[in-house]
N, C-alpha and C positions, 0 to 999 in steps of 0.2 A: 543530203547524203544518200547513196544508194543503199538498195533496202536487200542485203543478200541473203536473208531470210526468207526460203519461199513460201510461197502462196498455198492459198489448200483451194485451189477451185475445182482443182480436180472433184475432190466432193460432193460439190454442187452438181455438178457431171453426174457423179455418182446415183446422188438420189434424183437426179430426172429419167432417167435413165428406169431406176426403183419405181415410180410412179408409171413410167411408161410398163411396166412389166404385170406391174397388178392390175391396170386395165385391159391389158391385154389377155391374162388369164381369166379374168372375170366377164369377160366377152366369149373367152373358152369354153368357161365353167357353168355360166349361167343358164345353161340348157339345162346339164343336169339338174336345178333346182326345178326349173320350171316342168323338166322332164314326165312325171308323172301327174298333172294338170293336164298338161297339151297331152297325153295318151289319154285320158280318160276323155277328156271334150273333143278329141276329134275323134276318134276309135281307133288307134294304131295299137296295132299288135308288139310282143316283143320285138318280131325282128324287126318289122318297121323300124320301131326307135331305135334299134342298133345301128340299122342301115340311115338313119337320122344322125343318133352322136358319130359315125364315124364318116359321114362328109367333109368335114373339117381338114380330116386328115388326107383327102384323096385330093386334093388338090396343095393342101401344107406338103405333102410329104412329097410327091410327087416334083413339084416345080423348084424342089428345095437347090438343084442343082444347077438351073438358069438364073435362079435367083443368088447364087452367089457369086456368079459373072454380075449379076446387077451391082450387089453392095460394093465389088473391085471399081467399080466406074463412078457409082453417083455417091453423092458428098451423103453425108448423113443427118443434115440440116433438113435438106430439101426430102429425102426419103422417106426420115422417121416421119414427116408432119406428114406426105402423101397416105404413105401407111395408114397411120394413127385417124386420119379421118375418114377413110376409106371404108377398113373394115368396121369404125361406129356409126356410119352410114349404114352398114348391111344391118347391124345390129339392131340401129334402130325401126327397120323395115321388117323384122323381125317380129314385131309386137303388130303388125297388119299383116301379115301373112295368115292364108287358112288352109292346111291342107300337108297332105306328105310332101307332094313336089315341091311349093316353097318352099317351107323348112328346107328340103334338101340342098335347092337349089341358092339359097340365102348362104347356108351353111358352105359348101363349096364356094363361093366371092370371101364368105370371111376368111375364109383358108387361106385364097390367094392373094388378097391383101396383109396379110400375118406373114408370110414369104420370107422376108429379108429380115425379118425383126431380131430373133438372136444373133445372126451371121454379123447385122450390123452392131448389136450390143459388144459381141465380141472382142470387134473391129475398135467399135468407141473405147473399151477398157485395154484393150492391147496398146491402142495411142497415149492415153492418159496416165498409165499407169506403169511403176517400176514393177519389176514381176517379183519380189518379196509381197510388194501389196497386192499381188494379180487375184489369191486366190482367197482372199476377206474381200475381194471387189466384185466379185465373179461370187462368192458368195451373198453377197449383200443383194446384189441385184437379182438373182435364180431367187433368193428368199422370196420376192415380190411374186412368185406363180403361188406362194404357198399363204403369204400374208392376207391378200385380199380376199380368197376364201374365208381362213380363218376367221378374218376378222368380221368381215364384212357377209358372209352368208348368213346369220340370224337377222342384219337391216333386209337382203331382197327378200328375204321370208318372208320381213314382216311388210315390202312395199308391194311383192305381189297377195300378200292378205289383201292389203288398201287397193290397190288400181289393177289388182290383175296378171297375168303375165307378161299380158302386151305391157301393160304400164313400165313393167320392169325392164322388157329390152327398150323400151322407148326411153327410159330415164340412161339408161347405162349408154345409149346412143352419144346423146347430146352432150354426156361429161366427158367424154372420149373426143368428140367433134372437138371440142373447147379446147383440151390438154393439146392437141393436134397443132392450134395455131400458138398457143403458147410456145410449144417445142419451138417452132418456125423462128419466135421471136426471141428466144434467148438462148439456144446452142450455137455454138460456134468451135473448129477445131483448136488445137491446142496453141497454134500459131498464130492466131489469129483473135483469139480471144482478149478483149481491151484488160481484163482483172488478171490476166496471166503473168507473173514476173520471169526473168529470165531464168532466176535462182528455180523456181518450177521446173520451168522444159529441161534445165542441165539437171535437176535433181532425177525427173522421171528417166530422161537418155543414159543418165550413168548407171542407173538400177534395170537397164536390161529393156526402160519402154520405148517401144518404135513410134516414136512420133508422127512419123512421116503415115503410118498406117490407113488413116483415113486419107488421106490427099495422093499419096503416089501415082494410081494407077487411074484416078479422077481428073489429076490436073495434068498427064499424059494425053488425055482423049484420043491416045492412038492405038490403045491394047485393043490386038482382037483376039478372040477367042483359042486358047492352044488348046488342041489336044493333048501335046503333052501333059498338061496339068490336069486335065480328066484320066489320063493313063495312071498318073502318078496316085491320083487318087483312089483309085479302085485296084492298086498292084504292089501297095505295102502292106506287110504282114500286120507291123504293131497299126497300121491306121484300122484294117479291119477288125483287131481284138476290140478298139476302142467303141465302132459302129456297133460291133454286139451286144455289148454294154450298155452303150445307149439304147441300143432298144429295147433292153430288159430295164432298164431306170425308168424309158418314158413309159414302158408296157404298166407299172403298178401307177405312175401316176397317172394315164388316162382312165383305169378303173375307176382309181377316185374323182375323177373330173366327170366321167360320164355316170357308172352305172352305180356307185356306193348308196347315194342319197335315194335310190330306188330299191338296193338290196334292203336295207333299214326301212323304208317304206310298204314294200310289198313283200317282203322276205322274213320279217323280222318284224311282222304287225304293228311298228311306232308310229305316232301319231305326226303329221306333218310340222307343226312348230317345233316339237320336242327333236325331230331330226333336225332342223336345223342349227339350232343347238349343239348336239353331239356329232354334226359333221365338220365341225368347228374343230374340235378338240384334237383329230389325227392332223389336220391342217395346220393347227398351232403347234404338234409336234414336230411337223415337216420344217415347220418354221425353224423354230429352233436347232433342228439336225442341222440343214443348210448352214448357220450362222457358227454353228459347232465344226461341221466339215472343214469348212475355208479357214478357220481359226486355228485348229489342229492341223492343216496341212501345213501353212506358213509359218506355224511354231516349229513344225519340222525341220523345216527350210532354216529357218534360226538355229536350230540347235546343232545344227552341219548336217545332217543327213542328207543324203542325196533326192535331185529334185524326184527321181524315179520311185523310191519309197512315198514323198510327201507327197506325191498328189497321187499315186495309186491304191494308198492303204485306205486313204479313208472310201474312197468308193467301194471298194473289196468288202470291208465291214459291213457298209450300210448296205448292199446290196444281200449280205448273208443274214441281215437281221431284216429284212423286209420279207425274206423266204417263213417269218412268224406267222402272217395274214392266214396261212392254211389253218392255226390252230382252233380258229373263228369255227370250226366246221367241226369243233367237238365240246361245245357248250351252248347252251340255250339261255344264258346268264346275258341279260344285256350288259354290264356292264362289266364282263369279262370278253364280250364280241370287240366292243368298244375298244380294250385296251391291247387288243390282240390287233385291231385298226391302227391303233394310236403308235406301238413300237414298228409295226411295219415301216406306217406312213413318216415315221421319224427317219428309220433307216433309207429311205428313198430319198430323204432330205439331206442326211450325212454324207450320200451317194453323190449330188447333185455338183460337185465343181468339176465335172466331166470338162468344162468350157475351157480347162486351164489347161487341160493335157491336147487341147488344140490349139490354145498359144504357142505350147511348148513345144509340138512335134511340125505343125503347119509351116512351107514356106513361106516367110515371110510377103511372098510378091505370090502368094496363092493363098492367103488365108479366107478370102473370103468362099473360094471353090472349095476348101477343104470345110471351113464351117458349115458351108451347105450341103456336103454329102453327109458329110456328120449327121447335120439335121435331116436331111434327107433319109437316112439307113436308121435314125433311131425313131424318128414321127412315123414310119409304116407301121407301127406299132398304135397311132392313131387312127388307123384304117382296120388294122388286121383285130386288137382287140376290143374294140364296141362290139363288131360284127361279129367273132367267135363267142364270146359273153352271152348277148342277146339269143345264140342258137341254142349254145350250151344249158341257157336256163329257163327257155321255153317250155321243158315239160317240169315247171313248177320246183325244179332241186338246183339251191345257187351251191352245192357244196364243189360241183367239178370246175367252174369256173374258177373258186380260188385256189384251189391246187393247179390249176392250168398258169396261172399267176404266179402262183410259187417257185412253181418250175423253172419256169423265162428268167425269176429272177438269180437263182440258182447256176442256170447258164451263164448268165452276165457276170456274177461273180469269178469263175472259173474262166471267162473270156479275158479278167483282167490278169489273170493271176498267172494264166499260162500261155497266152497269145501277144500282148503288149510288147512283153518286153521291157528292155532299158527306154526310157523317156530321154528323145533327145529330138533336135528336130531334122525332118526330112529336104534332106536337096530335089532338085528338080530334075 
């Protein structure tokens, strides 16, 4: 008997997709732990390290727009796994490196290996998914930049105690290389996929998901490059409110990715286990905001409200509640620094299903270009704040750095709220 029950493999999808996301952050992120180790043993100054954490970003943020001509063309089998081994290759190279110019120069390849990784996440959940579920899917997976932090920054504390720092990018290398060929061997698109039932593809196609998302412009092999769809992209009002946005979202989470676990370090006299520890704690709030965002959006959705409301409000919020972080700068209480961390880095997480309002507005036959200007206009905030941080608090006062934070995020809220618009999506 046919089984018109469908399948949940989407799921499966889902959390590979999740694991690829928390290595990938943790490739990100793990500078900053090491970050004050490697300044003291090699002798680099503030801005050095700044001009260090924000290599990442000058080739991320930079290439984000070629790179999503790339994700339109190449399947996401073969991507994620070149990807994925790629930059835990640089990572691993990372724990032999000695000196400013490696690091720099390591850091810019992990950048550019990281390229297509959300545009193609995107891509994967735009295929797989009805768009009631888009944005608990798009939540679920953004969780994974926030999880593996949390969870996982009190182990490299304690693996570079035991082997060092090297030892730490050397071990985050190799479980990356691994995850990379696993990818290879078990994703497959939606059509293609042997555990996929039909009652699936027609479940996901009638709820709004484009199937075809990952293959269309792949199994063409004849798209070349439009300009039109660069015009389009840099010449609509609501796509540019959304770019603001994002870079006031990504601007507070690269603070916590690069310079936090150093402000608490050097700023705030704590002792290095016990940061690692308490930098745990905003990260598991961020967690939780993300999984809160994407759940309050699509309740929305549910309760009939328009998709314009459901996926704009909750960013709106979390971007006004991240604008908290300043308060850190009028208490000497660690454990009211910590919680003034913790509601920010929550509201950044609440913020975080920006990916859905580029489901929503992206032509469908330019999603990949639109994700990567996306990701393009909001990672310059990868480049621009290490670098202004590290200046800002070279003469010993981190207090104008988080009011400079505050600010950006501040903007971004008012970029949603007055620039956007109605959510619908753009023709070509």
């Amino acid at each position: 008997m046919r089984n018109n029950k469908p399948t949940k493999v989407r799921f499966f999808i889902l959390f590979m997709v999740f694991i690829s996301v928390v290595i990938n952050y943790m490739d990100r992120s793990n500078l900053s732990i090491a970050g004050p180790h490697i300044a003291k043993e090699l002798g680099l100054s503030t801005i050095q390290m700044g001009y260090i954490y924000s290599a990442f970003g000058w080739t991320y943020a930079l290439l984000q727009i070629p790179g999503g001509f790339i994700v339109d063309k190449v399947l996401p089998r073969m991507l994620y796994s070149i990807m994925l081994i790629g930059w835990s290759a640089m990572t691993l190279l990372m724990g032999v490196a000695q000196g400013f110019n490696a690091l720099f120069g390591l850091r810019l390849a992990i950048g550019v290996f990281e390229v297509p990784a959300f545009p193609t996440n995107n891509k994967i959940v735009t295929a797989w998914f009805p768009e009631h579920e888009k944005g608990k899917a798009i939540a679920c997976y953004t969780s994974g930049q926030f999880v593996g932090v949390a969870f996982l920054t009190p182990i490299l504390v304690a693996i570079q105690t035991w082997l060092g720092w090297q030892g730490m990018f050397i071990l985050m290398g190799v479980i990356g290389v691994i995850w990379g060929i696993i990818w290879y061997a078990l994703y497959r698109q939606p059509t293609e996929h042997k555990s996929v039932n039909q009652a699936e593809i027609d479940y996901i196609k009638q709820g709004g998901g484009v199937i075809s998302a990952t293959t269309d412009n792949a199994e063409s092999g004849k798209q070349k490059i439009e300009w039109s769809q660069i015009k389009m992209a840099f010449s609509r009002r609501k796509l540019w409110g959304i770019y603001i946005g994002q870079f006031a979202s990504t601007s507070m989470l690269w603070f916590f990715l690069t310079w936090f676990p150093t402000y608490l370090v050097q700023y705030r006299g704590l002792d290095f286990i016990k940061v690692g520890f308490l930098t745990s704690i905003p990260f598991l709030a961020a967690f939780i905001g993300v999984l809160l965002g994407g759940t309050f959006s699509d309740w929305l959705i549910k309760r009939g409200h328009s998709i314009t409301l459901a996926r704009k409000l909750p960013v709106i919020l979390g971007l006004l509640l991240s604008t908290s972080i300043v308060g850190a700068n009028f208490t000497d209480n660690t454990t009211l620094v910590v919680l003034f961390m913790t509601i920010a880095f929550f509201g950044n997480g609440f913020s975080s299903i920006t990916w859905t309002l580029v489901s929503a507005i992206a032509p469908v036959k330019a999603i990949g270009i639109t994700g990567g200007t996306f990701n393009f206009m909001g990672n310059l905030s990868s480049i621009f704040i290490p670098i202004v941080i590290g200046y800002l608090v070279s003469g010993g006062n981190f207090a104008p750095a988080l009011i400079f934070v505050s600010i950006i995020a501040l903007i971004g809220a008012l970029s949603y709220i007055f620039i956007v618009g109605k959510v619908e999506r753009v023709s070509l």
